[in-house]
N, C-alpha and C positions, 0 to 999 in steps of 0.2 A: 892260184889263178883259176879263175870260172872259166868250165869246159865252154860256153859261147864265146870269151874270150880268143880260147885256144883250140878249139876245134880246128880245125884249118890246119892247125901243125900237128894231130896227132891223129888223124886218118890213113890208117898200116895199107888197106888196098884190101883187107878181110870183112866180111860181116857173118855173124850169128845168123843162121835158117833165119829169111824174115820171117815176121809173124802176119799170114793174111788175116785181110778182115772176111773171109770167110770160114776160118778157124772160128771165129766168134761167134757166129748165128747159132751156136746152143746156150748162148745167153737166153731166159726162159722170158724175160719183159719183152712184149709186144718193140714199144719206144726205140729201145736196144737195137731190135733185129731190122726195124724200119732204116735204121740211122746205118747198120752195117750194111743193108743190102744198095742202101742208094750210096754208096761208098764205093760200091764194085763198079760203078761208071767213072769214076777217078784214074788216071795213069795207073799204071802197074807201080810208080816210084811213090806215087802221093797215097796209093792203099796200102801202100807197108808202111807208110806215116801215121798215117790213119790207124791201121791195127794196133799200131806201139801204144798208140795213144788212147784208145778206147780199153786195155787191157789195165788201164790206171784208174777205170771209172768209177766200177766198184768195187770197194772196200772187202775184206774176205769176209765170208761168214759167221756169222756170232760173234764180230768184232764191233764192241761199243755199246753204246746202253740204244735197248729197243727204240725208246720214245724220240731219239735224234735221226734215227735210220730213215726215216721219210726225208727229212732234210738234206741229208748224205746223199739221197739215192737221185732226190731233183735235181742239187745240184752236178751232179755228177751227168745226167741227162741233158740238162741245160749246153753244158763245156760240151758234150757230146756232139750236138746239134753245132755251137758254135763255131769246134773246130769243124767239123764238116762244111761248114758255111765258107770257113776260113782256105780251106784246100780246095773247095770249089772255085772258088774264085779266082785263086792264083793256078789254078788246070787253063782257066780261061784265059787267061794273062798273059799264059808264056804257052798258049796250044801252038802245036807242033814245033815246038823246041823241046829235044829229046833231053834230060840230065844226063850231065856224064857222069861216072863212076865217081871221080872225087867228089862232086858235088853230094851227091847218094848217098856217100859214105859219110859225110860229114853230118847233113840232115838225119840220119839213122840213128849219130852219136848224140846229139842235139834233141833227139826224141825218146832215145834211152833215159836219159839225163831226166830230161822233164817227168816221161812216168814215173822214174824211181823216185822223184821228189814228191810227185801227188801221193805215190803208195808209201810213202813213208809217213807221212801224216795220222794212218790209219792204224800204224803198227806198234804204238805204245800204247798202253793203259792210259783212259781218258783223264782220271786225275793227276798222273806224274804231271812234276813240274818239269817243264821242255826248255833250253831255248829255242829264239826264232827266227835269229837272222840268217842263218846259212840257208832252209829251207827256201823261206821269201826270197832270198837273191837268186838263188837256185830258180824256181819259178817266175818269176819276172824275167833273167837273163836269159831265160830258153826260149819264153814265149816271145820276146822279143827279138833273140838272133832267126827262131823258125818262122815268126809271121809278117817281122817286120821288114822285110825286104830290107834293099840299100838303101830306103827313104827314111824310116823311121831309129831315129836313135833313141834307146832307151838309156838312164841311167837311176842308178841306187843311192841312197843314200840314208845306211841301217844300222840302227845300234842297237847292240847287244840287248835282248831281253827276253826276262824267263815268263813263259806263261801254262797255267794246266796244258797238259794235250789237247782237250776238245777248244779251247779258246785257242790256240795259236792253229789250226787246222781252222775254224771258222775265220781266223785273222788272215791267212793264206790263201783260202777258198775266193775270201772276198776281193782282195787283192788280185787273186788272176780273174775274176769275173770283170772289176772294172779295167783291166789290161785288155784282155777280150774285147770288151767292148768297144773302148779304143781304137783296138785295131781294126773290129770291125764297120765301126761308124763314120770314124771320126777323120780318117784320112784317106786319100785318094792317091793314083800314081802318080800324078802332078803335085802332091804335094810338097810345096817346099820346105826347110829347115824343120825337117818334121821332129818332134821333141817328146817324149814323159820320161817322168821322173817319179819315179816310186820313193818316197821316206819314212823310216820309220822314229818316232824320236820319243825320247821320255817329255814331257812339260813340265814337270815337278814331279814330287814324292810320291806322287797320288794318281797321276796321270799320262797317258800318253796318248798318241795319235798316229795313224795309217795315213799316210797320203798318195793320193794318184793322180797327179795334172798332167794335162796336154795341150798342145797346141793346135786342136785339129779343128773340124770345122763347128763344135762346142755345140749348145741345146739349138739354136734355132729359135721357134717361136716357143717352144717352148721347153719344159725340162724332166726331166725322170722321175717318178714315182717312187721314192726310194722305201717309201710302207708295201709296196707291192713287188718288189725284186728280190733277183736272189742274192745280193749282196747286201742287200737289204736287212732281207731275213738272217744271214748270218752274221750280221751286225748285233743285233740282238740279241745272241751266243756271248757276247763280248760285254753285254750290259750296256747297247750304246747304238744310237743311230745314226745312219749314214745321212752324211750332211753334202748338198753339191753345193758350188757358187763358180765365181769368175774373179782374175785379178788381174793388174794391168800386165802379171805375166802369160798369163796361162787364161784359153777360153772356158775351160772346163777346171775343176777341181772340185775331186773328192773327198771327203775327212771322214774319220771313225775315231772320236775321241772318247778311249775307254778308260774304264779306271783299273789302277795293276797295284799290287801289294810291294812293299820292298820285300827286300831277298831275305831278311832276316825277320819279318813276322810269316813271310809264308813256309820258311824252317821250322818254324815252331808252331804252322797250322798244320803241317805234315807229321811230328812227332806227338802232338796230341792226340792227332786220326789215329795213328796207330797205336800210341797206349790204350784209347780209346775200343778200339777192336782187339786188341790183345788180352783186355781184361773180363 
């Protein structure tokens, strides 16, 4: 069972020293310390959310190949900003309604959970082949029990699939930017039977596809720039561009229909690489 699931039943009444976001201001990016210090105007409940959550931004040091680190480092800025956007709003929401301890407690677990899923993306060698469903469930069910209030129901629906590390971290990344967005666009507190559904699914031997639709208030006049986003750009990582439309379910939907190896030709692009370099 997913900790967003179960959170609620397994909050002991203990928490780990939070982590302030003012622990953080020796982050040396300008961006960074902007995003920490206007953080410090948040509740005292929603800066320990805050800090858990900026602590997943960036990646460690020396980890990954140079020429993607700008990539890693925007989008990581971007989610930074958003959540911020995302806690501010809901400070405004529920001002001067104090959280209680179990509430705290749970939101805390539910924050741990989502770091250790962004930091985990970072933590293997970028060629291993990964799988990716636990991580994505992982990250959609956090982001959606911590932003989506009582209004918005998220649901999954992911099947098993292996991809290098830097492709299923760009597939993940992408994934929580259009969740994000979502939440932050796309629904209001009146909204009603509020819905997304993230899936992940093979199409054949050759192919598969990320999806993100919602029921929320969709493009308006008009619609996203997906050559210029950051979901965008890491669509691109994947071999594949992010595509929106609308269908009589959903006002909004996103696709990234990329192409993936079966499991047994990328077994044998792996023991090549290595006789390859071994010899």
């Amino acid at each position: 069972m997913h900790i967003a699931d179960q959170a609620v039943y397994t909050w002991t009444g203990t928490l780990d020293e939070p982590v302030t976001v003012s622990s953080l201001m020796r982050e040396p990016q300008p961006r960074f310390e902007s995003i920490a210090a206007q953080g410090e105007t948040l509740p005292s409940d929603l800066r320990d959310l805050l800090g858990l959550l900026l602590q997943a931004v960036y990646p460690a040091e020396g980890s990954g190949r140079p020429f993607l680190a700008p990539l890693w480092a925007e989008e990581g800025i971007h989610r930074a900003y958003a959540v911020l956007r995302l806690l501010d709003r809901r400070a405004g929401r529920y001002s001067g309604h104090a959280m209680d301890a179990f509430t705290a407690g749970v939101e805390c677990a539910l924050a741990r959970s989502l770091a250790s899923a962004y930091r985990s993306l970072g933590t293997v060698k970028e060629e291993e082949i990964v799988q990716c469903a636990n991580v994505l469930r992982d990250v959609v069910l956090n982001l959606g029990a911590l932003f989506g209030g009582s209004g918005v129901i998220v649901r999954t629906v992911i099947e098993r699939l292996h991809l290098p590390a830097y492709k299923r971290r760009a597939l993940v990344l992408s994934a929580s930017e259009l969740i994000i967005n979502a939440l932050t666009h796309g629904f209001t507190t009146a909204s009603q039977d509020a819905r997304i559904e993230v899936s992940l699914r093979r199409m054949d031997d050759k192919r598969a596809c990320l999806r993100v639709a919602g029921n929320g208030s969709g493009f308006g006049a008009g619609r996203p720039d997906a050559a210029t986003s950051i979901a965008g750009g890491l669509a691109a990582l994947v071999e594949a561009d992010l595509m929106y439309c609308r269908d009589a379910d959903w006002t909004t939907v996103a696709e990234i229909v990329f192409p993936i190896e079966s499991a047994m030709s990328a077994r044998w692009a792996r023991i090549i690489d290595m006789a390859y370099h071994s010899s």
